[in-house]
C-alpha positions as CSV (number, residue, x, y, z in Angstrom):
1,X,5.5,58.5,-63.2
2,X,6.0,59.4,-59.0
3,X,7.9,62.3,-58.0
4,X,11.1,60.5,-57.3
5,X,11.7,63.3,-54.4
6,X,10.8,63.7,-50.6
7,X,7.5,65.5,-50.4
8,X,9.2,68.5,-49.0
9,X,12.2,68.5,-51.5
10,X,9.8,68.5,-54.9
11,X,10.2,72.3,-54.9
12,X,13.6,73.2,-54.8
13,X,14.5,73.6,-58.3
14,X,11.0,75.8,-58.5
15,X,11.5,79.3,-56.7
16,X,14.0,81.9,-55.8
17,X,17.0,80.1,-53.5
18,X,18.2,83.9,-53.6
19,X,20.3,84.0,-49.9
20,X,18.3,86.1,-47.0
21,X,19.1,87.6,-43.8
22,X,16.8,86.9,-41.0
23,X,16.8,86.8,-37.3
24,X,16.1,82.9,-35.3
25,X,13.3,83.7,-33.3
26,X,12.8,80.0,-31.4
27,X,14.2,76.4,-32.2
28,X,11.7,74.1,-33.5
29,X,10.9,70.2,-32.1
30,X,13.4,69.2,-34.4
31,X,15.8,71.3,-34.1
32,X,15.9,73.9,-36.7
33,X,15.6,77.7,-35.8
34,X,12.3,79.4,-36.4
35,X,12.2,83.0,-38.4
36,X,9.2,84.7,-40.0
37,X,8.7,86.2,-43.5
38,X,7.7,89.2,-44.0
39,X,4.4,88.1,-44.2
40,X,4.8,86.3,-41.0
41,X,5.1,82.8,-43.1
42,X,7.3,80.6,-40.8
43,X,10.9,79.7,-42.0
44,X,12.8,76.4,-41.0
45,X,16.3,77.3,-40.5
46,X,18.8,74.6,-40.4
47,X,21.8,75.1,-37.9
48,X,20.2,78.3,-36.6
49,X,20.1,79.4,-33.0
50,X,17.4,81.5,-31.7
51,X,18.8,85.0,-31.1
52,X,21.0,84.9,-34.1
53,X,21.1,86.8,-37.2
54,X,22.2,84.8,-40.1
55,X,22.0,84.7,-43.9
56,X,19.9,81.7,-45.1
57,X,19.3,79.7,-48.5
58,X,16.1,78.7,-49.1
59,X,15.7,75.0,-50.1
60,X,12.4,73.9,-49.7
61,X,8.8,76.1,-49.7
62,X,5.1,75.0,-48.9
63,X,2.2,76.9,-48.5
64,X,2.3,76.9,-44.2
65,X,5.9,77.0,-44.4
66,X,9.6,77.4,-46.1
67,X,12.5,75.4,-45.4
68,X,16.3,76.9,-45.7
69,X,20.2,76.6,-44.3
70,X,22.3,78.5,-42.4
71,X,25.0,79.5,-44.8
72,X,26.7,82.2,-42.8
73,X,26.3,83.3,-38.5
74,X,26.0,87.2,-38.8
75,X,25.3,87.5,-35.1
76,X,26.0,84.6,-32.9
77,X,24.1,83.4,-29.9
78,X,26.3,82.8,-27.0
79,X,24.3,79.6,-26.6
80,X,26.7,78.8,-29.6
81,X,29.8,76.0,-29.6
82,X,31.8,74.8,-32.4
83,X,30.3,71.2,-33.6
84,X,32.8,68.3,-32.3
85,X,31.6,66.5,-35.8
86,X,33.5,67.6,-38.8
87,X,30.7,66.2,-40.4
88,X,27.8,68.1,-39.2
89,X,25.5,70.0,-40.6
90,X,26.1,67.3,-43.6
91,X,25.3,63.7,-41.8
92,X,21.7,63.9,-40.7
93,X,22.3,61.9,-37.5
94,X,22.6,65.1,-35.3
95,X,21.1,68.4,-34.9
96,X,21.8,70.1,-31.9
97,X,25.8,69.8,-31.9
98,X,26.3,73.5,-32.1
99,X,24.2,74.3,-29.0
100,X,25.7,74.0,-25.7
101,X,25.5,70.5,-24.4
102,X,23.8,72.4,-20.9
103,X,21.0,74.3,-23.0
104,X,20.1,71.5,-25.1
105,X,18.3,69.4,-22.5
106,X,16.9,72.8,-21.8
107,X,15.3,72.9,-25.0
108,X,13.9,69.0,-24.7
109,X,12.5,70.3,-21.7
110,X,11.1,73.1,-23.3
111,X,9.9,70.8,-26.0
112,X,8.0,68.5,-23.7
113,X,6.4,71.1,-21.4
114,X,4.8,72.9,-24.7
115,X,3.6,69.6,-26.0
116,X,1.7,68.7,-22.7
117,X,0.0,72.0,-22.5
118,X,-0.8,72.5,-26.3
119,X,-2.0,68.8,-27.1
120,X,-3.2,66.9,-23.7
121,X,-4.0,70.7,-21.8
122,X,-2.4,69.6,-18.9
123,X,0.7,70.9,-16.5
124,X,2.4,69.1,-14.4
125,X,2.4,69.2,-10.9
126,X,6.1,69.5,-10.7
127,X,8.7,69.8,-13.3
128,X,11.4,67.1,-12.8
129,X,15.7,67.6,-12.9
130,X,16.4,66.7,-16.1
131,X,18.5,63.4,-16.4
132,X,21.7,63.1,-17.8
133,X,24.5,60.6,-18.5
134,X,27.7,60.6,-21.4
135,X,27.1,63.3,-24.2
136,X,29.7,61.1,-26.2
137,X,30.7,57.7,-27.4
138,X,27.1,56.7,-26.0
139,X,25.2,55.0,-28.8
140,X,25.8,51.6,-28.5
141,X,22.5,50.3,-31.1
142,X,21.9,51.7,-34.4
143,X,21.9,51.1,-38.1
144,X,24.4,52.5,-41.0
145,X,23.2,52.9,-44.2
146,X,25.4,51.1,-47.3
147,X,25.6,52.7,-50.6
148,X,28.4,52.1,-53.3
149,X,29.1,55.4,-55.5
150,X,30.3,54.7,-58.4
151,X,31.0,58.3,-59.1
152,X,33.3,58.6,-55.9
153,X,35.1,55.1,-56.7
154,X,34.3,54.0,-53.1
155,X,31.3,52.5,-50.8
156,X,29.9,54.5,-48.1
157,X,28.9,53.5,-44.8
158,X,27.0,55.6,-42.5
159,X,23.9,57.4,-41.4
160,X,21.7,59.2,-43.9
161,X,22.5,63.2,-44.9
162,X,19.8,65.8,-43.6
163,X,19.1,65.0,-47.0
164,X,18.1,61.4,-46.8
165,X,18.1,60.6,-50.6
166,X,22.4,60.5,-49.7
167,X,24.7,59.0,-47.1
168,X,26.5,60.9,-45.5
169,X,30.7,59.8,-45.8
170,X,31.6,59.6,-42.5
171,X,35.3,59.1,-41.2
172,X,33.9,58.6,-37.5
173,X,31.0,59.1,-35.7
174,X,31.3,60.8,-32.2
175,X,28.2,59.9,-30.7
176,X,28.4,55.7,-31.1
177,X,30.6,54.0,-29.1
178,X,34.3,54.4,-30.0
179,X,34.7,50.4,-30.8
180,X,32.4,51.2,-34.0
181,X,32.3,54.7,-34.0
182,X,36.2,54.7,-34.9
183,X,36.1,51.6,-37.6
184,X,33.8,53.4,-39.9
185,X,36.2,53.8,-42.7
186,X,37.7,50.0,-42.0
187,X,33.7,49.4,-42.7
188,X,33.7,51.0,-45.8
189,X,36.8,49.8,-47.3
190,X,35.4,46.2,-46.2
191,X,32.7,46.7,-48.0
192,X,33.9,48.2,-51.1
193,X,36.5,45.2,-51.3
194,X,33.4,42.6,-51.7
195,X,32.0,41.3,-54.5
196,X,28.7,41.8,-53.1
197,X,29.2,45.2,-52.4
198,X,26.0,46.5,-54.7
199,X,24.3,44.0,-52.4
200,X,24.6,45.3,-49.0
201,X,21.9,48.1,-48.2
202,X,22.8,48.0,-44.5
203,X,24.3,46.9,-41.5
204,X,23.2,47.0,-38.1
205,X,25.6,47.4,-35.0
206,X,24.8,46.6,-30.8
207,X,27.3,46.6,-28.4
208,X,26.6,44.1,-24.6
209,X,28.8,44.5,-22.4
210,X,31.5,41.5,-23.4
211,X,30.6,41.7,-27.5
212,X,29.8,43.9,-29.7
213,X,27.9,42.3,-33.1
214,X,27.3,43.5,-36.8
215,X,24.6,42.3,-39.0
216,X,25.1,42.8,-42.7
217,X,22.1,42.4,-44.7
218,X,22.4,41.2,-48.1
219,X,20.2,41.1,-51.1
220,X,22.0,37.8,-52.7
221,X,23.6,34.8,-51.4
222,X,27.5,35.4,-50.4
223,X,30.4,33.9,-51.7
224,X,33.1,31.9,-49.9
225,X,35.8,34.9,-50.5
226,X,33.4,37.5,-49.4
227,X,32.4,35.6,-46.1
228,X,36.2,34.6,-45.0
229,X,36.8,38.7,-45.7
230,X,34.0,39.4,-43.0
231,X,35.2,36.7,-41.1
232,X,39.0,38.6,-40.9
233,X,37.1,41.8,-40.4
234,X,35.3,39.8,-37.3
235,X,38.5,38.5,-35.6
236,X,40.8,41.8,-36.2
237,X,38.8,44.2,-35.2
238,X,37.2,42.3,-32.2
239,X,33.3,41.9,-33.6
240,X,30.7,39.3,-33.9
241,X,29.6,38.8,-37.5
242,X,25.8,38.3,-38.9
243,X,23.9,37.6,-41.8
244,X,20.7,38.4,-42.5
245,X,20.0,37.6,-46.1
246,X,16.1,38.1,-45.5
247,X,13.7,39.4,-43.1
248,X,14.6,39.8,-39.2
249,X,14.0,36.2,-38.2
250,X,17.2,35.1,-41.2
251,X,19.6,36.4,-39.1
252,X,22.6,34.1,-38.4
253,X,26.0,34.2,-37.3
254,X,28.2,34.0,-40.3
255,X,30.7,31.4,-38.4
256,X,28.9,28.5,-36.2
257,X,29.9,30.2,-32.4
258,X,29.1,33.4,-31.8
259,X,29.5,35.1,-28.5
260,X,26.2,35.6,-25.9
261,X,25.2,39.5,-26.3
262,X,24.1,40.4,-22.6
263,X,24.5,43.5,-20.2
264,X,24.4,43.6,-16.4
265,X,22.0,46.4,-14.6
266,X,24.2,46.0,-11.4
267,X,22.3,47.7,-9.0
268,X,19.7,44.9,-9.4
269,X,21.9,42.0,-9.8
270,X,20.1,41.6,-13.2
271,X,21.3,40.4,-16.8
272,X,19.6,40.9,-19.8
273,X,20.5,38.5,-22.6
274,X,19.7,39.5,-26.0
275,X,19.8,38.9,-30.4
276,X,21.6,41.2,-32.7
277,X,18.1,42.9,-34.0
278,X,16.8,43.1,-30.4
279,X,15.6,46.4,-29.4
280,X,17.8,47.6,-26.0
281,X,17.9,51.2,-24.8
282,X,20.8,52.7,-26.9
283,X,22.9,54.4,-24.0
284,X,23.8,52.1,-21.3
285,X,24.7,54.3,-18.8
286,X,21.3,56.6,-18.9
287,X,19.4,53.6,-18.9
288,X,20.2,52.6,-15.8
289,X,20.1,55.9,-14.5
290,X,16.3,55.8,-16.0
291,X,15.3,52.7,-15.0
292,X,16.4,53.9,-11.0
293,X,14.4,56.9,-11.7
294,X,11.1,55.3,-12.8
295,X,11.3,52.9,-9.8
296,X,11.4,55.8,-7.3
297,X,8.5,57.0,-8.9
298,X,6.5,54.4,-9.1
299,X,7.1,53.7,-5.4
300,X,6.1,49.8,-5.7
301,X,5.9,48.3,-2.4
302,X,7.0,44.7,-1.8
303,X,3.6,43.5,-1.5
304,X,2.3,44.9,-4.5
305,X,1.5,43.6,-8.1
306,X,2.6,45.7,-11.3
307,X,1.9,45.8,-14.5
308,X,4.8,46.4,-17.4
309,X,3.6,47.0,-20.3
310,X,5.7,47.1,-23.6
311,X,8.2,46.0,-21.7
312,X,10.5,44.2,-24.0
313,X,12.7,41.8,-23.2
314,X,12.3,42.4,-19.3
315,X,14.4,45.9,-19.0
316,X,12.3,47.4,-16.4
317,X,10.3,44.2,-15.6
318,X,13.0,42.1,-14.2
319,X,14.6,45.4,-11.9
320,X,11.0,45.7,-10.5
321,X,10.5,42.1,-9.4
322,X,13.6,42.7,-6.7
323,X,10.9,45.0,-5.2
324,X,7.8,43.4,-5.3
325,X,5.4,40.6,-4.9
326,X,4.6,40.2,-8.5
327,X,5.5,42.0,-11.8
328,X,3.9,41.2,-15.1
329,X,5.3,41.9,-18.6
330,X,3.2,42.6,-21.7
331,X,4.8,42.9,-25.2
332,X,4.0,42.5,-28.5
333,X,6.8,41.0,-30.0
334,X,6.8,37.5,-29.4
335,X,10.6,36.5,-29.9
336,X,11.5,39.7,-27.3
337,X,8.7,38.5,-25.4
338,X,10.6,34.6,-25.2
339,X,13.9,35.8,-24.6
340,X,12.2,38.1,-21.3
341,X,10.8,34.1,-19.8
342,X,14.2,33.4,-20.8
343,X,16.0,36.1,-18.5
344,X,13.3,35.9,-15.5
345,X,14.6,32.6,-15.3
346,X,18.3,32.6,-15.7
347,X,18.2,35.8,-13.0
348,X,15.9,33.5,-11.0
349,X,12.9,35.6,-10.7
350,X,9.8,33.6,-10.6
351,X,7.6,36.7,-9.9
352,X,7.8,37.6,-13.3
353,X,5.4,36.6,-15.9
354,X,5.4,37.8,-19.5
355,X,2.5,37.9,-22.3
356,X,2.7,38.1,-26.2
357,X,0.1,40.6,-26.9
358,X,-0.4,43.2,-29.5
359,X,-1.1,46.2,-27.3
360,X,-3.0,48.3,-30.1
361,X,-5.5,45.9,-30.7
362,X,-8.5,44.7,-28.3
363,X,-7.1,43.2,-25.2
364,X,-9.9,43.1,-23.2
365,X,-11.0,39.4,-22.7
366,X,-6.9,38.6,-21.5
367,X,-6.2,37.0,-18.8
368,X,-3.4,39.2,-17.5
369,X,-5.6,42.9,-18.4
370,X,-8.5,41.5,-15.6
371,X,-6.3,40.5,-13.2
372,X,-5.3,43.4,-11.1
373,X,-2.8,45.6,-10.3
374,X,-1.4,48.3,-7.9
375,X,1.0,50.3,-10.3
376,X,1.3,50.7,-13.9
377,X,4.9,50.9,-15.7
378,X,4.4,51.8,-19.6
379,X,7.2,52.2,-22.2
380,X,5.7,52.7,-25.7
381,X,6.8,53.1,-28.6
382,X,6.1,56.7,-30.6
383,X,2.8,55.7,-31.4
384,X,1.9,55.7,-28.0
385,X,-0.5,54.3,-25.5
386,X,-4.2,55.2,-26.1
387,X,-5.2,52.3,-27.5
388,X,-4.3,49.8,-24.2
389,X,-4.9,52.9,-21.8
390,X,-8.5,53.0,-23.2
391,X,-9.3,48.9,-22.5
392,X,-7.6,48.7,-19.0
393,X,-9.1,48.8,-16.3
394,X,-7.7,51.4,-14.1
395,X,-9.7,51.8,-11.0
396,X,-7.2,49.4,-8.4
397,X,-4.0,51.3,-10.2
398,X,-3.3,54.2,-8.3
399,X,0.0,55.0,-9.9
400,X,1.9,55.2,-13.3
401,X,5.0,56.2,-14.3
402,X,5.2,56.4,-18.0
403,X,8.6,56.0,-20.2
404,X,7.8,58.1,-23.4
405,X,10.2,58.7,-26.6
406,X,7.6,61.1,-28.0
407,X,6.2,64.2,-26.4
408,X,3.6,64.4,-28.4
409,X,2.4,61.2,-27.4
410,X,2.6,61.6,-23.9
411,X,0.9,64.7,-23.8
412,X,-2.1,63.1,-25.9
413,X,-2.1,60.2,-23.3
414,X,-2.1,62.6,-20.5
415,X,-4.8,64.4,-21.8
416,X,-6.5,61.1,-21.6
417,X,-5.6,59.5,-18.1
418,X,-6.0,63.4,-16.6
419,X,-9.5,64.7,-18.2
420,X,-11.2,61.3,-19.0
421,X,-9.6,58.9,-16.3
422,X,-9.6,61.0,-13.2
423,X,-5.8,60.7,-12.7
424,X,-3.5,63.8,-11.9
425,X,0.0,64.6,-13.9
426,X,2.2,65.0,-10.6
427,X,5.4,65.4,-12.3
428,X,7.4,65.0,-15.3
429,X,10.9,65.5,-17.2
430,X,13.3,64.8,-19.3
431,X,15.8,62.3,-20.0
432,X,18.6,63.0,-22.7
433,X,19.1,59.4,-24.4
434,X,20.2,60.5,-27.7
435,X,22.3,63.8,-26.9
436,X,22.7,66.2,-29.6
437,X,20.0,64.6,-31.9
438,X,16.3,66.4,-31.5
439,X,15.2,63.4,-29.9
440,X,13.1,64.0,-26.9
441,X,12.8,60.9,-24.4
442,X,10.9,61.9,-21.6
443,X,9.1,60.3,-17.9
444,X,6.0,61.3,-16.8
445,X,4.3,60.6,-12.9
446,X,0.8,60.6,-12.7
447,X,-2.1,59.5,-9.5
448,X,-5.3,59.4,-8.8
449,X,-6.7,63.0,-8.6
């Protein structure tokens, strides 16, 4: 029979969880302090600081490393602030809520810089202003976990503990947007009042501008009293209802009209029309912040053609064709990749063609990869870019700006378009989408050497 634990849990009934002191020596990518054993075997500390002294429980060992918690601050760093989340520390959704909101971006940065010089061996040129938007009440996509608890008498609703065997019971959640991030217990108590309950694993929330919709997945068909009670849900507490009783493309509203999900980027006089499971940038406010900040970079010109690739459903594809002469838009996902024709068009912007193509796999005898292009946008996802960047020809393209939301990525793919594709990394920074989660979303400049 399998383990039935996490890999790095199948220890922790098997050695000493005898409490030690230690002193936090650096904060790790994912936010955990780093100490040393005696030894000099590394120690994961969970809501440690560097600088601090604290007394620690182990709760997980491996040969290259151990794993423990903070269970008391002996010596505090003055980096230090109370969490706002009564439930921190607990629900594994953030990290970094008891650093200073100012020194965490600090430590992204730090994250990013390390990551570019350790895996691509490469520096950049200049070291960008960090970009920053709302530190709260700023996720407006995610997905909460559903478990019933038999135990506890009640259904929980939520994001998984730092422990992700358990969800966390949440009464609110800070970081999503207050319309959801208040209703979490309504959730709950919706839940736990169906006769489905047992059957819901999830639901998945995202907010446009005029609506905000949930999707509730269910194992088993619903019945008529458990759809009219998420149809009352719906209507009191101002939400669009889905079902998705199978895989992504079952989604359905639960009533037969549900409200457009859009939102507006202004400065363009663009909007974005989207589905419930649609993947948008989760805060609104430092996207558009972001998507300003890669156009400077990318300095297209108005007679210029650029390329955008993974570029969804048009969110920096449709800004850029204001600018220029041509933009094309390359994405793998062929429903995101329908609904982008669908917003060049209702934003009238006939400049802007978009492909179905899956981007880790051999593109080379495409159309739209021979046809030529002055700048290069690129938004992966964590897996990165090498595949594409390897296939494309890149002699006409004498800038890129690439969108990354893993360092280690980038820096692999800089190692790449530096050493191997004669292009310089000119400048590059951070961009705090997800504040006080370990998340590292980053921008990166590079031209020809």
């Amino acid at each position: 029979m399998a383990d039935p634990l996490p890999r790095s849990l199948r220890h922790v009934a098997r050695f000493d969880r005898t409490p030690f002191q230690t002193e936090i020596l650096d904060l790790s990518h994912d936010g955990r302090g780093v100490a040393r054993r005696e030894d000099g075997k590394a120690v994961f500390v969970a809501g440690a600081l560097p600088g601090e002294t604290v007394l620690a429980e182990p709760t997980a060992r491996s040969r290259r490393f151990d794993e423990a918690r903070t269970l008391d601050v002996l010596v505090a760093s003055p980096e230090r602030v109370p969490p706002r989340c009564p439930h921190f520390g607990t629900c594994g959704g953030c990290v970094l809520q008891h650093l200073a909101e100012d020194r965490q971006i600090v430590a992204k940065q730090r994250v990013l810089l390390e990551n570019l010089e350790r895996i691509g061996k490469v520096a950049p040129g200049r070291v960008l202003a960090p970009l920053v938007a709302d530190n709260w009440g700023y996720r407006r996509k995610g997905r909460f976990s559903v478990r019933r608890v038999n135990k506890k008498d009640k259904t929980l609703v939520g994001f998984r503990e730092q422990d992700p065997r358990f969800v966390a019971d949440l009464q609110q959640c800070h970081t999503v947007i207050p319309q959801i991030g208040t209703k979490i217990v309504a959730l709950a108590a919706l839940v736990d009042g169906l006769q489905a309950r047992e059957q819901i694993p999830q639901i998945e929330f995202i907010a446009g501008d005029a609506a905000i919709a949930l999707t509730v997945r269910h194992l088993q068909p619903l019945g008529e009293a458990d759809r009219d009670a998420l149809a009352r849900f719906g209507r009191e507490h101002g939400f669009a209802i889905f079902l998705q009783p199978k895989g992504p493309d079952s989604v359905h509203p639960l009533q037969d009209e549900a409200p457009a999900l859009s939102f507006r980027l202004p400065q363009w006089d663009v909007e974005l029309a989207f589905e419930p499971l649609d993947f948008i940038q989760v805060n609104a406010k430092l996207n558009q912040a972001m998507i300003a900040h890669a156009l400077q970079l990318l300095d297209a010109q108005p007679g210029e053609r650029v390329l955008d690739l993974f570029c969804g459903l048009g969110n920096f594809t449709l800004p850029l064709a204001r600018a220029v002469a041509q933009v094309v838009g390359v994405e793998g996902d062929a429903g995101l990749v329908a609904r982008a024709r669908a917003n060049a068009t209702r934003n009238g912007l006939d400049n802007a063609q978009f492909f179905a193509a899956d981007l880790t796999q051999d593109q080379r005898g495409t159309p739209w990869m021979r046809a030529g292009f002055d700048k290069l946008l690129l938004d992966p996802p964590r897996s990165g870019a090498d595949e594409v960047l390897k296939q494309l020809p890149l002699q006409g393209i004498d800038r890129i700006v690439y969108v990354s939301c893993h360092p280690g990525s980038l820096a692999r793919d800089a190692g790449f378009l530096v050493h191997e594709r004669g292009y310089r990394l000119a400048a590059a920074g951070v961009m705090d989408m997800f504040p006080h989660t370990a998340h590292v979303e980053s921008i990166a400049l590079f031209e020809r050497a």
